[in-house]
C-alpha positions in Angstrom: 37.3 -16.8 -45.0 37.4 -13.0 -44.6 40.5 -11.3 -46.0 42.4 -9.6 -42.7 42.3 -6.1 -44.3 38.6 -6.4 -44.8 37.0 -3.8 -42.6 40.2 -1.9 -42.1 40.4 -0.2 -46.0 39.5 3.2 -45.3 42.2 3.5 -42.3 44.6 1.7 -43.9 44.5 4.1 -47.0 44.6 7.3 -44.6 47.7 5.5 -42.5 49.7 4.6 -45.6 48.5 6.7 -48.3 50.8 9.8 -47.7 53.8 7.5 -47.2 53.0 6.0 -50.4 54.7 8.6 -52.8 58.2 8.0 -51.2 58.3 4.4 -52.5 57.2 5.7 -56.4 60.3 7.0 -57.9 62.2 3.8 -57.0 59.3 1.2 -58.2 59.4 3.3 -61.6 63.4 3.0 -61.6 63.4 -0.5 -60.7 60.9 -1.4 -63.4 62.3 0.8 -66.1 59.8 1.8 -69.4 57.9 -1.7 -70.5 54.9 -2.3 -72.5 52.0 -5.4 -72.1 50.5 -6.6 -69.1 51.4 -6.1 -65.5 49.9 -8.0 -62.9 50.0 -6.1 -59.2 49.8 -8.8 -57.1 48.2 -7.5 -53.4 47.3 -4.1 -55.2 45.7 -3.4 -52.0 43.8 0.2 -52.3 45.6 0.7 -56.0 48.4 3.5 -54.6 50.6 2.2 -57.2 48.9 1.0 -60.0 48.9 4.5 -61.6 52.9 4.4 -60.9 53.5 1.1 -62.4 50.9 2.5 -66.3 53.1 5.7 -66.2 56.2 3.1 -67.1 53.9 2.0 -70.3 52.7 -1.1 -69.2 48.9 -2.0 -68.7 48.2 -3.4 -65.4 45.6 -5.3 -63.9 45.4 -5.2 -60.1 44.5 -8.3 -57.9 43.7 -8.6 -53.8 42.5 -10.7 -51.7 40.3 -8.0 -49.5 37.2 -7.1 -51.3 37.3 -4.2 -49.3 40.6 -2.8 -50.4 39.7 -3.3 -53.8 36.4 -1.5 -53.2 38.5 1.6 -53.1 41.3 0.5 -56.1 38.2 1.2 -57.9 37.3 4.7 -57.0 41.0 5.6 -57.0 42.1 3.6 -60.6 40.3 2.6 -63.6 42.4 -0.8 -63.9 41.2 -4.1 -64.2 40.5 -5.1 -60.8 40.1 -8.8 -59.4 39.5 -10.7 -56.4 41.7 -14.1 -55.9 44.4 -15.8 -53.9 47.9 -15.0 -54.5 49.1 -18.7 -54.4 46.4 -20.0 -57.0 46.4 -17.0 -59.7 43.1 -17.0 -62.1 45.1 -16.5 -65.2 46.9 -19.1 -67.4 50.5 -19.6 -68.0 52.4 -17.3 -69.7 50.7 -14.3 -69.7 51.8 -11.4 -67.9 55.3 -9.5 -69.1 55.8 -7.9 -65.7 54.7 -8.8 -62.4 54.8 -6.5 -59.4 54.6 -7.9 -55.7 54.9 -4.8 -53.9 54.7 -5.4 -49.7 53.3 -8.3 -49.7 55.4 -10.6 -48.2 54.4 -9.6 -44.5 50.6 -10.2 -45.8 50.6 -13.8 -46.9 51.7 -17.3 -45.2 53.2 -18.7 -48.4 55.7 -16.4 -49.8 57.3 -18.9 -51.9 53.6 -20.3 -53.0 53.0 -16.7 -54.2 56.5 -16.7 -56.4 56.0 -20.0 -57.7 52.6 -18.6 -59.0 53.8 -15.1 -60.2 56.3 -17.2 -62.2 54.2 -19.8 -63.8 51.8 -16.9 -65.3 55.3 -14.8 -66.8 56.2 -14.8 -70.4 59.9 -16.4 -70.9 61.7 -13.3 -70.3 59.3 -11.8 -68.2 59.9 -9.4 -65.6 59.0 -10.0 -61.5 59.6 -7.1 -58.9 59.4 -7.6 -55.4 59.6 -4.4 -53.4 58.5 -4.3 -49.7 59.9 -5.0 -45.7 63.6 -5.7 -45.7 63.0 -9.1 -43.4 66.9 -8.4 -41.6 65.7 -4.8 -40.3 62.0 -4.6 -40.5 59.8 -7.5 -38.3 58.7 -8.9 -35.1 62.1 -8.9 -34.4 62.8 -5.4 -34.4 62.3 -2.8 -32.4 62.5 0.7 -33.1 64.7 3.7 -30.8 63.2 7.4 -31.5 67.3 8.3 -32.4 67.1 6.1 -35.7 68.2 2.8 -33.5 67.6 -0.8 -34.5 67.3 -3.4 -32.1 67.3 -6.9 -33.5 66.1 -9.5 -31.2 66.5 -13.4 -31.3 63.4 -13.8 -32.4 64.7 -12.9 -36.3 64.7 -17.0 -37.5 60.7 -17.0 -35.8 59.4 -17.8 -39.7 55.7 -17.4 -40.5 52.7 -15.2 -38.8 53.1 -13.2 -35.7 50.2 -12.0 -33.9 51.5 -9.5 -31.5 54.8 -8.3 -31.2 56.2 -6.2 -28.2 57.9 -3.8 -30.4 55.3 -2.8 -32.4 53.6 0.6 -32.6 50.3 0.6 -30.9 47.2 1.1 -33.1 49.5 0.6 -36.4 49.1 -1.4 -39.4 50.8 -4.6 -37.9 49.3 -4.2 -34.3 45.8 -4.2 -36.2 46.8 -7.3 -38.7 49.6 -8.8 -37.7 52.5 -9.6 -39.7 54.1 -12.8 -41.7 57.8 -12.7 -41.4 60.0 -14.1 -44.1 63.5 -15.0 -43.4 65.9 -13.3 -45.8 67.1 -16.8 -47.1 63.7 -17.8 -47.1 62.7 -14.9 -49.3 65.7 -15.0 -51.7 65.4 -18.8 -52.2 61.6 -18.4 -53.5 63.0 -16.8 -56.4 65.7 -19.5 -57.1 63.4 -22.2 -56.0 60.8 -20.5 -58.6 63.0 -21.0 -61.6 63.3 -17.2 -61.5 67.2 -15.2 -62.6 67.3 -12.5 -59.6 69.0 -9.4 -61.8 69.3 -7.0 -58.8 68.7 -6.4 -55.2 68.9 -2.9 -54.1 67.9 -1.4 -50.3 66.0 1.6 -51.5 66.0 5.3 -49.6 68.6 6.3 -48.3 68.4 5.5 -44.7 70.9 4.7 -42.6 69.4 0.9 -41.3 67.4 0.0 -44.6 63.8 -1.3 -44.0 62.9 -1.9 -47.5 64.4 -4.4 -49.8 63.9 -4.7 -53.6 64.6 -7.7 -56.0 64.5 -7.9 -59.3 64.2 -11.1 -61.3 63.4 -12.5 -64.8 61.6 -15.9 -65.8 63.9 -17.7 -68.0 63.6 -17.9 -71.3 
């Protein structure tokens, strides 16, 4: 099955490259200086891989597009591999420090993604999530040009949307459409996981918060 981003990794790297830096100080903060492995689950085209070394950690990058991770590779010298979120290639207990950074609008199986990030942490280990805050950023939503937020009743419409009408034309979910996740839904993946959610934080400072971050450790 081809992976939806194959065939779109050059545009997708020009659309949401130069937004890309806004989201680095607050993955840095969020991770806070560690050492070990880090697996970057839906590394995409690598923009953060370099972000996530300079907090001391080694990472290794994995995606599902071939194509994204065709340029990972001229961007990042990390470890780079191909595989499916929901059935990691790595055994149990091996990563101190998973990131999942925007990938929850990518994949059909959120909590099948957590369930695996957790299985292949060390006791203690760390799992961030950063990416679409699922109350204020969706199908659901639709956006005014004076900072507005419109929330349709659409918002409990779980799983993958196609099209919506609210969507920018020629964007990033008008080209590959867009899982939506539920903000119970999301939360309870973590508890359903096993994981200890530490912290939730709304990152940037805007007004209507679109991004959502949650921290969480594997028991020990």
């Amino acid at each position: 099955m081809t992976a939806r981003y194959d065939g779109q990794a050059e545009w997708y790297d020009d659309y949401i490259g130069p937004g890309a830096a806004a989201n680095v100080a607050d993955i840095a903060d969020l991770l806070g200086p560690g050492e070990g492995l880090c697996l970057d689950i839906g590394c995409g085209t690598g923009l953060y891989l370099d972000t996530i070394r300079t907090t001391g950690r080694t990472v290794v990058g994995l995606d599902r597009s071939a194509d994204q991770l065709r340029l990972a590779r001229r961007r990042d010298g990390a470890p780079l591999l191909q595989g499916d979120a929901t059935t990691l290639p790595f055994a149990a207990d091996t990563f101190g420090t998973i990131t999942a950074l925007w990938v929850s609008t990518d994949i059909g199986d959120f909590a099948g993604l957590i369930k695996e990030a957790a299985r292949v942490l060390i006791p203690g280990g760390l799992l961030l999530f950063y990416g679409v805050h699922p109350c204020f950023n969706g199908p659901h939503i639709e956006l005014h040009t004076d900072g507005a937020v419109v929330i349709h009743p659409t918002y409990r419409l779980r799983g993958w949307h196609k099209r919506s009408p609210w969507w920018r034309e020629g964007g990033v979910r008008d080209r590959v459409g867009m899982s939506h996740v539920p903000l119970p839904d999301l939360i309870n993946a973590f508890i359903d996981a096993g994981l200890i959610i530490d912290r939730l934080s709304e990152p940037r400072e805007h007004p209507i918060p679109s991004v959502l971050a949650v921290r969480a450790f594997h028991r020990n």
